[in-house]
mmCIF file of the N, C-alpha and C atoms, coordinates in Angstrom:
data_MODEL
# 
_entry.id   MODEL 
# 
loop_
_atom_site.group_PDB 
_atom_site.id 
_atom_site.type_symbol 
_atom_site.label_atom_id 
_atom_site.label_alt_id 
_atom_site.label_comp_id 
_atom_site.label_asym_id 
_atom_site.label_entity_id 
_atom_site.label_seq_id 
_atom_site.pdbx_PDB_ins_code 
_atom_site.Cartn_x 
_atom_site.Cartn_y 
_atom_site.Cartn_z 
_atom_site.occupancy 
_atom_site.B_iso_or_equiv 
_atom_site.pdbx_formal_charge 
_atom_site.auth_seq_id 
_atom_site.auth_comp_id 
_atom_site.auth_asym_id 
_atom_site.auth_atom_id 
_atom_site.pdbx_PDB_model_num 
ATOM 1   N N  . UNK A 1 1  ? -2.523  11.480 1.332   1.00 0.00 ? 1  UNK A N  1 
ATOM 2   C CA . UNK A 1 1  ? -2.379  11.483 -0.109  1.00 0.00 ? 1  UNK A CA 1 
ATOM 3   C C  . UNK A 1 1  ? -1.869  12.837 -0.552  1.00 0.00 ? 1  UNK A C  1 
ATOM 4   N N  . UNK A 1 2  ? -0.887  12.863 -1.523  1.00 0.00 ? 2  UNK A N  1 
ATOM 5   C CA . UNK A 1 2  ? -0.473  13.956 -2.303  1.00 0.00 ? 2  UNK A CA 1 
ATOM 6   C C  . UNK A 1 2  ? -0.882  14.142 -3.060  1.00 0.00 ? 2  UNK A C  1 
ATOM 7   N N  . UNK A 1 3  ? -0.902  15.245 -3.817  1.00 0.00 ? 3  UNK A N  1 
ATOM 8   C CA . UNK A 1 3  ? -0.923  16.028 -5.261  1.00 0.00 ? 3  UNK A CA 1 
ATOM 9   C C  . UNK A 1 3  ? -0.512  14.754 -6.450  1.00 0.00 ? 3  UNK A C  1 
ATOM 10  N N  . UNK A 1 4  ? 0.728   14.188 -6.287  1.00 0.00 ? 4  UNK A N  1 
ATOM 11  C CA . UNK A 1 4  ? 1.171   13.475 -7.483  1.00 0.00 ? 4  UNK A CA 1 
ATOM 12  C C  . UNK A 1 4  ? 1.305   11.870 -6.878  1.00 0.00 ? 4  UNK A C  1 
ATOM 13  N N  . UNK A 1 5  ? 0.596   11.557 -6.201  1.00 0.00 ? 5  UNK A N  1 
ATOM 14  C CA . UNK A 1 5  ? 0.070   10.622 -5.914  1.00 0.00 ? 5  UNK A CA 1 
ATOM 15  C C  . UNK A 1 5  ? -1.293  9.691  -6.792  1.00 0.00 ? 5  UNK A C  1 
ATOM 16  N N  . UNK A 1 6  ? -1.058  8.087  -7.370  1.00 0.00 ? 6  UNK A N  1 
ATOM 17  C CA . UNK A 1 6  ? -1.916  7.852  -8.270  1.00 0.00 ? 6  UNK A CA 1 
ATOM 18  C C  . UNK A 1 6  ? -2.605  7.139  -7.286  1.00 0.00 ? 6  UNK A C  1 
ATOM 19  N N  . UNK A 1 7  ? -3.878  7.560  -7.193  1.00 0.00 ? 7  UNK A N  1 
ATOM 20  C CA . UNK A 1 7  ? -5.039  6.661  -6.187  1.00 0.00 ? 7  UNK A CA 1 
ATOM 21  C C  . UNK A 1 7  ? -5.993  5.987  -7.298  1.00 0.00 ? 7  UNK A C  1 
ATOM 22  N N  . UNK A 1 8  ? -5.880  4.717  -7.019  1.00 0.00 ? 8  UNK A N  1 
ATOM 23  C CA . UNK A 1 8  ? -7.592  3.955  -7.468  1.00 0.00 ? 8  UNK A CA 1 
ATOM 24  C C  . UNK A 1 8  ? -8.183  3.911  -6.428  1.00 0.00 ? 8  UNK A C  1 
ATOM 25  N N  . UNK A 1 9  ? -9.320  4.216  -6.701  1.00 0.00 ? 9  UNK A N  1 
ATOM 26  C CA . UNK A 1 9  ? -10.701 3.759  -6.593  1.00 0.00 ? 9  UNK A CA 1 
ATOM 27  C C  . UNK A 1 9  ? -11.424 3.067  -6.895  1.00 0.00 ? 9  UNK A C  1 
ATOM 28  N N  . UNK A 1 10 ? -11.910 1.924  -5.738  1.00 0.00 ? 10 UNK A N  1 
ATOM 29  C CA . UNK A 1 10 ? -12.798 0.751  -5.938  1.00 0.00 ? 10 UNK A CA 1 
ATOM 30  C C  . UNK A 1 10 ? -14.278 0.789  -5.271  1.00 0.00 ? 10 UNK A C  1 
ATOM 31  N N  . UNK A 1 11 ? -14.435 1.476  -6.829  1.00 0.00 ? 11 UNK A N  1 
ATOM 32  C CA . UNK A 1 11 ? -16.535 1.453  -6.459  1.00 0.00 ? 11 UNK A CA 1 
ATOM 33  C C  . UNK A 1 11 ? -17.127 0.436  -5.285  1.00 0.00 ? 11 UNK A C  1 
ATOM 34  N N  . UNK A 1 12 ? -18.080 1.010  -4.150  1.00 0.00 ? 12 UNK A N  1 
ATOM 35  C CA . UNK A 1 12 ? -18.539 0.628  -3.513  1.00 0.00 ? 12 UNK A CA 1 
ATOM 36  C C  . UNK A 1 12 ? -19.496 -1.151 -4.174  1.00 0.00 ? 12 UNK A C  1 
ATOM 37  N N  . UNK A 1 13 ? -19.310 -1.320 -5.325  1.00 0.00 ? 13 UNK A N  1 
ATOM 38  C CA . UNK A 1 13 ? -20.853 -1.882 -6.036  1.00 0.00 ? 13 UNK A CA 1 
ATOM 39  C C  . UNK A 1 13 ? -19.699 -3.231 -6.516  1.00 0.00 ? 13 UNK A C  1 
ATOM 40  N N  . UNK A 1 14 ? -18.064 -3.089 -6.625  1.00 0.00 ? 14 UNK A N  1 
ATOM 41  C CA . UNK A 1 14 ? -17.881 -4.131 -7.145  1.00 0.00 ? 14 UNK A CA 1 
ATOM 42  C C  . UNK A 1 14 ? -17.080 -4.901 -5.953  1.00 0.00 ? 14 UNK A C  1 
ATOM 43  N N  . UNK A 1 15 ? -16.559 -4.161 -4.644  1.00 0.00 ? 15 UNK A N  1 
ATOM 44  C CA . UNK A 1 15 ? -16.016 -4.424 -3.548  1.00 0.00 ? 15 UNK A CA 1 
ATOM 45  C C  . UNK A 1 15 ? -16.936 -5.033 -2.682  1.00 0.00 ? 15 UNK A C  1 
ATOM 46  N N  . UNK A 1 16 ? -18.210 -4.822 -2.793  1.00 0.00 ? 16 UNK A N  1 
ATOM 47  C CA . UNK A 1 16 ? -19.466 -5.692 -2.188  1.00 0.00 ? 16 UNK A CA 1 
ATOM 48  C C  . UNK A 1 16 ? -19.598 -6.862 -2.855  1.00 0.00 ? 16 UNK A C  1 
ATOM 49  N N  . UNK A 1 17 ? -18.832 -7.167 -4.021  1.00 0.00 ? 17 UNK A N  1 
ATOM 50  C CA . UNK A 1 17 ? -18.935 -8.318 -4.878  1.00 0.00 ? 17 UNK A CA 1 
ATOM 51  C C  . UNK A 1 17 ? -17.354 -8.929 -4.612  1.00 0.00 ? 17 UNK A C  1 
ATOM 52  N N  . UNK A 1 18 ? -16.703 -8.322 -3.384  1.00 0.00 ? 18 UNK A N  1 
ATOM 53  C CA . UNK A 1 18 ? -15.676 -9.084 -3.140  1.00 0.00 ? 18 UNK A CA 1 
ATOM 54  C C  . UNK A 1 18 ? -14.275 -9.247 -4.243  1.00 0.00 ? 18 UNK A C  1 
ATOM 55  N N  . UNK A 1 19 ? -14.175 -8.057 -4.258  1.00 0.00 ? 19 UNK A N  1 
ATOM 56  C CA . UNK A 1 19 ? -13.295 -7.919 -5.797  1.00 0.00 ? 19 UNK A CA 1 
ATOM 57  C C  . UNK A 1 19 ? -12.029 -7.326 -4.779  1.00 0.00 ? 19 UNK A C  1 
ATOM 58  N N  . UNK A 1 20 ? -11.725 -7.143 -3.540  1.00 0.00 ? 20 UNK A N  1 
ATOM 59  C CA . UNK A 1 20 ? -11.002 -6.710 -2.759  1.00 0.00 ? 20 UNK A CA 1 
ATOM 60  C C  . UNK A 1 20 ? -9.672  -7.511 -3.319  1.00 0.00 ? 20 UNK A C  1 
ATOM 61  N N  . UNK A 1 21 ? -9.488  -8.732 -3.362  1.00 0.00 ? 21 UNK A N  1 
ATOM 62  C CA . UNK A 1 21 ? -8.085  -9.238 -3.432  1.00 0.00 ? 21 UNK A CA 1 
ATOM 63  C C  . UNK A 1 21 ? -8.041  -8.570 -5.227  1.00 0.00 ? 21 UNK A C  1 
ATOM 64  N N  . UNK A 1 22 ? -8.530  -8.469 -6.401  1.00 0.00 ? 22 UNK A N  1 
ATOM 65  C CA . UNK A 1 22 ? -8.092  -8.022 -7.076  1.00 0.00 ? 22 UNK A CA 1 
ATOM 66  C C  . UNK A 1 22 ? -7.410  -6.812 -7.053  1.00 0.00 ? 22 UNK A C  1 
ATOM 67  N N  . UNK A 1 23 ? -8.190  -5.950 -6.183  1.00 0.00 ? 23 UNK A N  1 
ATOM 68  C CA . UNK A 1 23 ? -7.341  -4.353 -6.395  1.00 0.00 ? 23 UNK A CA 1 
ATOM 69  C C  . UNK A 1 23 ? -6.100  -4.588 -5.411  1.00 0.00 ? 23 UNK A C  1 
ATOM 70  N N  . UNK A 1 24 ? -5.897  -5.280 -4.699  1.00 0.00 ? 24 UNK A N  1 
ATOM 71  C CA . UNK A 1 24 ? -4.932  -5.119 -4.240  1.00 0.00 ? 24 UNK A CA 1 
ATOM 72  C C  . UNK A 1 24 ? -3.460  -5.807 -4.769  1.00 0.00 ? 24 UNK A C  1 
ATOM 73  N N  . UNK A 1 25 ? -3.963  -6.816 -5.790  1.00 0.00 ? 25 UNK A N  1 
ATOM 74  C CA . UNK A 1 25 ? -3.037  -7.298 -6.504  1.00 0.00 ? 25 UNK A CA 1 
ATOM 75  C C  . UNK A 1 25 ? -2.536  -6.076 -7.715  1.00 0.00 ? 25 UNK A C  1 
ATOM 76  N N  . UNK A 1 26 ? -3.619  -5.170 -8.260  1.00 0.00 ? 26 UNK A N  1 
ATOM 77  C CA . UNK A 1 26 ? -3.572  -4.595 -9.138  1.00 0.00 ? 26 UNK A CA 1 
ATOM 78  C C  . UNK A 1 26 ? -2.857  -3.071 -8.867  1.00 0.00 ? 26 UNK A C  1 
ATOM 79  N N  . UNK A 1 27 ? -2.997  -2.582 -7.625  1.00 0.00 ? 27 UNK A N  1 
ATOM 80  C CA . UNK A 1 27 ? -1.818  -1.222 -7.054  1.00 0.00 ? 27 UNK A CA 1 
ATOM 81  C C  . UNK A 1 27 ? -0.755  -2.386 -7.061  1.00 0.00 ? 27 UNK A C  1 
ATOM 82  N N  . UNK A 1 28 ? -0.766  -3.376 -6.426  1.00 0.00 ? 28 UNK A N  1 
ATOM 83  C CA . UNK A 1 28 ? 0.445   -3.937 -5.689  1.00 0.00 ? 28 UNK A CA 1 
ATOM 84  C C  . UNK A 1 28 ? 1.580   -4.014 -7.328  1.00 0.00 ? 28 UNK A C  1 
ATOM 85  N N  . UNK A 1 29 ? 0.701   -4.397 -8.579  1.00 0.00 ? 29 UNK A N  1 
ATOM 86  C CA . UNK A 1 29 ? 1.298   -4.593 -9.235  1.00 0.00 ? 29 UNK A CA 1 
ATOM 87  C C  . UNK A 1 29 ? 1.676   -2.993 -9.876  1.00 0.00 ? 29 UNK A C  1 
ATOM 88  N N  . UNK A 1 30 ? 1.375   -2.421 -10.008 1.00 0.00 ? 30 UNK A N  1 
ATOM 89  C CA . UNK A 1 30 ? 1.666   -0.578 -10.300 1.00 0.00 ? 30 UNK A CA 1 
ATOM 90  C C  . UNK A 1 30 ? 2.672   -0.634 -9.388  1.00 0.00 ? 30 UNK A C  1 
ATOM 91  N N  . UNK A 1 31 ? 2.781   -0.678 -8.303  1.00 0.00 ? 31 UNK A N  1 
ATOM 92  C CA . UNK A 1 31 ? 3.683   -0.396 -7.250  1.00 0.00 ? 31 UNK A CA 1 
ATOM 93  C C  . UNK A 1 31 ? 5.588   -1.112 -7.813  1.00 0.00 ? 31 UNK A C  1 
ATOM 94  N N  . UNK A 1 32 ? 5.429   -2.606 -8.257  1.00 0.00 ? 32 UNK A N  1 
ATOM 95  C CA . UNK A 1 32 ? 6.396   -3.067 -9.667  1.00 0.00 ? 32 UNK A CA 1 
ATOM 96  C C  . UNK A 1 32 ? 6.652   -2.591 -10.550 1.00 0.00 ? 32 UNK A C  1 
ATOM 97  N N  . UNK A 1 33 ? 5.871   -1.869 -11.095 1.00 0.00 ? 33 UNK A N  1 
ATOM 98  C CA . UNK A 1 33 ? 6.373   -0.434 -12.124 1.00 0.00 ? 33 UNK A CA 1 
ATOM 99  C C  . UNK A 1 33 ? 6.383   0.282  -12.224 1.00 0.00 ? 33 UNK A C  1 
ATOM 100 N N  . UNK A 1 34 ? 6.953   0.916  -10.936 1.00 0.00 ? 34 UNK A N  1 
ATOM 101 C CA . UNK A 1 34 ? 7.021   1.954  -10.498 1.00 0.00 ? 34 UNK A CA 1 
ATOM 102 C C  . UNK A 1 34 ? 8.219   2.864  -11.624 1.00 0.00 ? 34 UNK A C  1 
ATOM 103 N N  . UNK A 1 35 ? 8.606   2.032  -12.013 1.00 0.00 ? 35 UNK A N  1 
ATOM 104 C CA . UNK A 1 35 ? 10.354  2.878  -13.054 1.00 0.00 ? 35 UNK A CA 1 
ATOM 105 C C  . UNK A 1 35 ? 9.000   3.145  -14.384 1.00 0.00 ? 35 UNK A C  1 
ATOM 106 N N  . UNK A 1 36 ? 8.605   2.458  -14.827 1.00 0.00 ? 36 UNK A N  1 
ATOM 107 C CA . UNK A 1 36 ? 7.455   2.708  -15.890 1.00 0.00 ? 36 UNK A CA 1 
ATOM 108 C C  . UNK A 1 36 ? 6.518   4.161  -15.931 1.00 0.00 ? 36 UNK A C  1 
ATOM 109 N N  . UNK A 1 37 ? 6.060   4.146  -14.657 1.00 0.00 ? 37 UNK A N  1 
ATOM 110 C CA . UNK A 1 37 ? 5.387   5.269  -14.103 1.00 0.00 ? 37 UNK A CA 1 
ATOM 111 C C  . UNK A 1 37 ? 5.729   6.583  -14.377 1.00 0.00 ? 37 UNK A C  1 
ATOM 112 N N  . UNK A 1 38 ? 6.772   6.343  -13.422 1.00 0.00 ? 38 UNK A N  1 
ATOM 113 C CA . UNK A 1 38 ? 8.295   7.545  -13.436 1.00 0.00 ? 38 UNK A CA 1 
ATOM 114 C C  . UNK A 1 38 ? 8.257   8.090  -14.816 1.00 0.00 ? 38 UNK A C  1 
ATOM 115 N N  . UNK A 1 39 ? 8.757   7.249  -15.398 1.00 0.00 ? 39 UNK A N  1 
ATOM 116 C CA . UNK A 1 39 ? 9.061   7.878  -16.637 1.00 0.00 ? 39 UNK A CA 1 
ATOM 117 C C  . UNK A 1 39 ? 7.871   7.798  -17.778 1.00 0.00 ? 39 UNK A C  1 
ATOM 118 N N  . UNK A 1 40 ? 6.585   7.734  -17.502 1.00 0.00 ? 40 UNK A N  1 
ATOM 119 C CA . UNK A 1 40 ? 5.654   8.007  -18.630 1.00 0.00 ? 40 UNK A CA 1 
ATOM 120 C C  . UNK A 1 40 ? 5.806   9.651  -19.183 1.00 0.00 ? 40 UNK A C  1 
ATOM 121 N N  . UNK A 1 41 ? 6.389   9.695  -20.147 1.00 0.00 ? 41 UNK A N  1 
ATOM 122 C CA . UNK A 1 41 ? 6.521   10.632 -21.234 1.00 0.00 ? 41 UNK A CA 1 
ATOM 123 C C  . UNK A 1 41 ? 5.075   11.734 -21.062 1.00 0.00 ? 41 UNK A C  1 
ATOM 124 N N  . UNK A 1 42 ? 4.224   11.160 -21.087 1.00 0.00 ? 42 UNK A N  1 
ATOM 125 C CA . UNK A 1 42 ? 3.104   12.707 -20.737 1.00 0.00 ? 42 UNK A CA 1 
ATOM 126 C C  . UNK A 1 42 ? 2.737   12.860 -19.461 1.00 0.00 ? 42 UNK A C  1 
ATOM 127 N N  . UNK A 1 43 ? 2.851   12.409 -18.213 1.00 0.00 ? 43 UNK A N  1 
ATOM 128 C CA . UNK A 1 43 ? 2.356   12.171 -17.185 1.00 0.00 ? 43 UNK A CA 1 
ATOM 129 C C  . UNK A 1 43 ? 1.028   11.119 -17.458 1.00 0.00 ? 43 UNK A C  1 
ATOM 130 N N  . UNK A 1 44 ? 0.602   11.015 -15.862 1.00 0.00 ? 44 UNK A N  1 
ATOM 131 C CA . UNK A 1 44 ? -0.279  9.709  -15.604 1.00 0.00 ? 44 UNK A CA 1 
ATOM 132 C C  . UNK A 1 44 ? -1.993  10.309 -15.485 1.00 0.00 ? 44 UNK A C  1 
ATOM 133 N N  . UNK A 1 45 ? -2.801  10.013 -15.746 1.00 0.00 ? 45 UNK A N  1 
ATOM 134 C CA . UNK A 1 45 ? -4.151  10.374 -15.595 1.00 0.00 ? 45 UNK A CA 1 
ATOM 135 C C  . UNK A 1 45 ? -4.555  11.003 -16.530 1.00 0.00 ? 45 UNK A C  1 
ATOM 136 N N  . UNK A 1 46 ? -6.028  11.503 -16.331 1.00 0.00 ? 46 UNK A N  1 
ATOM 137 C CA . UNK A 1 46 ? -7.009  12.886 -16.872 1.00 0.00 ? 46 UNK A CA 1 
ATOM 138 C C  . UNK A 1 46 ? -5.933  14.069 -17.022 1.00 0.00 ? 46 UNK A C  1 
ATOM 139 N N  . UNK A 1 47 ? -5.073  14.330 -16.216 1.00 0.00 ? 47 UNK A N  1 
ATOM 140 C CA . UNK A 1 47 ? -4.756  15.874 -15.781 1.00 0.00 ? 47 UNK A CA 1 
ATOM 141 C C  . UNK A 1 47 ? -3.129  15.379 -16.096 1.00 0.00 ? 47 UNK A C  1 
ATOM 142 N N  . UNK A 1 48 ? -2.769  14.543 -16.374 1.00 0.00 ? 48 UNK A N  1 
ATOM 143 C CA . UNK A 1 48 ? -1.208  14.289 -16.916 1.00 0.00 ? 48 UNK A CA 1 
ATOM 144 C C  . UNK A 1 48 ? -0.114  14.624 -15.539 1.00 0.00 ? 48 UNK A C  1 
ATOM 145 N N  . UNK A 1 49 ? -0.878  14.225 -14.643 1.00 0.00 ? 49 UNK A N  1 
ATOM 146 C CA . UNK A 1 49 ? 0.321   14.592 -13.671 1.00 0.00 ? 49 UNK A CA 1 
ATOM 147 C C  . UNK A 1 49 ? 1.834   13.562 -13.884 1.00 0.00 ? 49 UNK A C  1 
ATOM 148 N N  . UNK A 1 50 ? 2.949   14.245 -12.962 1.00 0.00 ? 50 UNK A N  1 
ATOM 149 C CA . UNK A 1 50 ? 4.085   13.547 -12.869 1.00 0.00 ? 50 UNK A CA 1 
ATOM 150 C C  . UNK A 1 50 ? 4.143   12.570 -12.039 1.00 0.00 ? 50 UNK A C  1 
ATOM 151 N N  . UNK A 1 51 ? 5.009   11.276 -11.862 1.00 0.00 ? 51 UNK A N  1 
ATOM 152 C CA . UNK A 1 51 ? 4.998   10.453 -10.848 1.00 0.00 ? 51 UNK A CA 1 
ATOM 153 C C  . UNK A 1 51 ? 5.960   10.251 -10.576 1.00 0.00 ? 51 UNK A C  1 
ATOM 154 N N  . UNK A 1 52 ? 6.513   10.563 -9.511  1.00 0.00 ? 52 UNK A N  1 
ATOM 155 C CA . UNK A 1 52 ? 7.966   10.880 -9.162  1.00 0.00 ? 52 UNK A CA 1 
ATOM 156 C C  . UNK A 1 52 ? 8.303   9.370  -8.158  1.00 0.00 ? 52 UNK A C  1 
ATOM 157 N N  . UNK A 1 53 ? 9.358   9.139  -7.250  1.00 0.00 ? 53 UNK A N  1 
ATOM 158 C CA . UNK A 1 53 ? 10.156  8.576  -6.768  1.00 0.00 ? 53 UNK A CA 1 
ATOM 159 C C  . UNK A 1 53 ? 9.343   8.756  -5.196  1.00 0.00 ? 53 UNK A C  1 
ATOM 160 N N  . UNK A 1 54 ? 9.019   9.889  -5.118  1.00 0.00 ? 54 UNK A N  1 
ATOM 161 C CA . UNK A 1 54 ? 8.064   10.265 -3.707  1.00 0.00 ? 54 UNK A CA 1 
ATOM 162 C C  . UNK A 1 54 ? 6.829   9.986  -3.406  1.00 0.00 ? 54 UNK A C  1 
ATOM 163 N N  . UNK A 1 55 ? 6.439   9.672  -5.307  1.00 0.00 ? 55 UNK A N  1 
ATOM 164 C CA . UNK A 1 55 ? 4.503   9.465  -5.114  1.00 0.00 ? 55 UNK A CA 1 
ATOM 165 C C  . UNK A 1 55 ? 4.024   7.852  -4.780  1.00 0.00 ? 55 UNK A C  1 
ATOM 166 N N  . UNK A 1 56 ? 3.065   7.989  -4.287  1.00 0.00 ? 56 UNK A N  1 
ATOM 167 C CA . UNK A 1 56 ? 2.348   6.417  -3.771  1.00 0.00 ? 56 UNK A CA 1 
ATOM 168 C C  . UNK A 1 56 ? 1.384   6.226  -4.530  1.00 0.00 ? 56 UNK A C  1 
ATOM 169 N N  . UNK A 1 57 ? 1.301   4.972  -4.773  1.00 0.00 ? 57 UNK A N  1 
ATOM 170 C CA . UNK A 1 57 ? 0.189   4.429  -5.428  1.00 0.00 ? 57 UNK A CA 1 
ATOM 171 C C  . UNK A 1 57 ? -1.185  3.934  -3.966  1.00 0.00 ? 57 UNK A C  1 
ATOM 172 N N  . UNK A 1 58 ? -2.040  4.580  -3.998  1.00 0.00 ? 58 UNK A N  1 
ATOM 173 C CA . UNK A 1 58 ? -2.972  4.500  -2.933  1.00 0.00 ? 58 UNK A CA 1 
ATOM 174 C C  . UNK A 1 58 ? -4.609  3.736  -3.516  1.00 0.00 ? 58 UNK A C  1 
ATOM 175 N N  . UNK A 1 59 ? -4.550  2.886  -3.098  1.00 0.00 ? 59 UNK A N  1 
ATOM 176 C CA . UNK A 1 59 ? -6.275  2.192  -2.814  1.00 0.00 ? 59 UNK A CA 1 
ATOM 177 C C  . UNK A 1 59 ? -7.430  3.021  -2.281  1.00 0.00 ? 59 UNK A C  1 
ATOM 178 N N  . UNK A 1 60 ? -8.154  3.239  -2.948  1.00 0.00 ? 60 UNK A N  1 
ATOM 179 C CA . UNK A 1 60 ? -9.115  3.833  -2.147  1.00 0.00 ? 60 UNK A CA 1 
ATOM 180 C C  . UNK A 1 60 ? -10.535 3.167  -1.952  1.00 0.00 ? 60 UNK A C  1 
ATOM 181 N N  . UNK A 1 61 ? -10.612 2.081  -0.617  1.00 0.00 ? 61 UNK A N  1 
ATOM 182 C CA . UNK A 1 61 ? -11.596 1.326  -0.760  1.00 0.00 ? 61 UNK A CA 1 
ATOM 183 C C  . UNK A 1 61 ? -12.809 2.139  0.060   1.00 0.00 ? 61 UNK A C  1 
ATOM 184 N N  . UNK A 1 62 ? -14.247 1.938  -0.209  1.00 0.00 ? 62 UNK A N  1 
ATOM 185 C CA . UNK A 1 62 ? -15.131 2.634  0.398   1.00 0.00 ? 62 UNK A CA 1 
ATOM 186 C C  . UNK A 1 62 ? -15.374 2.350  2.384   1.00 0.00 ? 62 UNK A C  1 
ATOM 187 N N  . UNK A 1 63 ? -15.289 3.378  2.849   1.00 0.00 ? 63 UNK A N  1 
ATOM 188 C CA . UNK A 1 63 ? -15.789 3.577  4.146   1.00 0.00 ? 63 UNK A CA 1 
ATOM 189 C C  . UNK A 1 63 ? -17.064 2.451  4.805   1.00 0.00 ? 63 UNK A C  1 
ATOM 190 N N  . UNK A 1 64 ? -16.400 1.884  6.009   1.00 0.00 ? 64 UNK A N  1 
ATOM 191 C CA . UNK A 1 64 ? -16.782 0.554  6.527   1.00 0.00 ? 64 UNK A CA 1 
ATOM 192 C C  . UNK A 1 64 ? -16.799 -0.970 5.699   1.00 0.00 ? 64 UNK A C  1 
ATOM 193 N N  . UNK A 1 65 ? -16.018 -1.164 4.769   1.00 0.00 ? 65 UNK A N  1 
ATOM 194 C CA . UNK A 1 65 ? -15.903 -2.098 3.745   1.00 0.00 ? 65 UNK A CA 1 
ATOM 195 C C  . UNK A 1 65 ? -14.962 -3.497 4.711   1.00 0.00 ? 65 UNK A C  1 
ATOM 196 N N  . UNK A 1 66 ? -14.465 -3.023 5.392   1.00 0.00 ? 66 UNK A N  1 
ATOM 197 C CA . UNK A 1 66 ? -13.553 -3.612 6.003   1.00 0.00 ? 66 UNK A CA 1 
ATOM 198 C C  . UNK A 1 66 ? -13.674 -4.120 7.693   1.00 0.00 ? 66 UNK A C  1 
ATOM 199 N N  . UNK A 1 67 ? -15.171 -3.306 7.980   1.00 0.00 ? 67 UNK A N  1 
ATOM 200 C CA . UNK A 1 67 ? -14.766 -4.056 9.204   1.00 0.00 ? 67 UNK A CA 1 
ATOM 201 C C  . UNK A 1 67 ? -15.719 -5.155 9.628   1.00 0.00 ? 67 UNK A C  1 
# 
């Protein structure tokens, strides 16, 4: 993960409730607007970062969730 990279995070409490295919529909769909992103006028988040052409949209599901 980078600096200008937008990561979600999927609380341990709602991924135990099997909410896995939602988040992945929900980056997958960020990942489609990606030109949207790009060009948000203040940057993206708390901290207004930029989202460039280089940044990834990253999942961050909790440790052993998956196996």
């Amino acid at each position: 993960m980078g600096a200008d990279d937008l990561v979600v995070a999927m609380p341990a409490r709602i991924a135990i409730n099997k909410a896995i295919e939602l988040a992945i529909e929900f980056v997958a769909g960020l990942n489609r607007e990606r030109t949207a992103l790009e060009s948000a006028p203040e940057g993206l988040g708390l901290n207004r970062r930029r989202f460039s052409a280089n940044s990834s949209v990253v999942l961050l599901l909790p440790p052993g969730l998956l196996t």
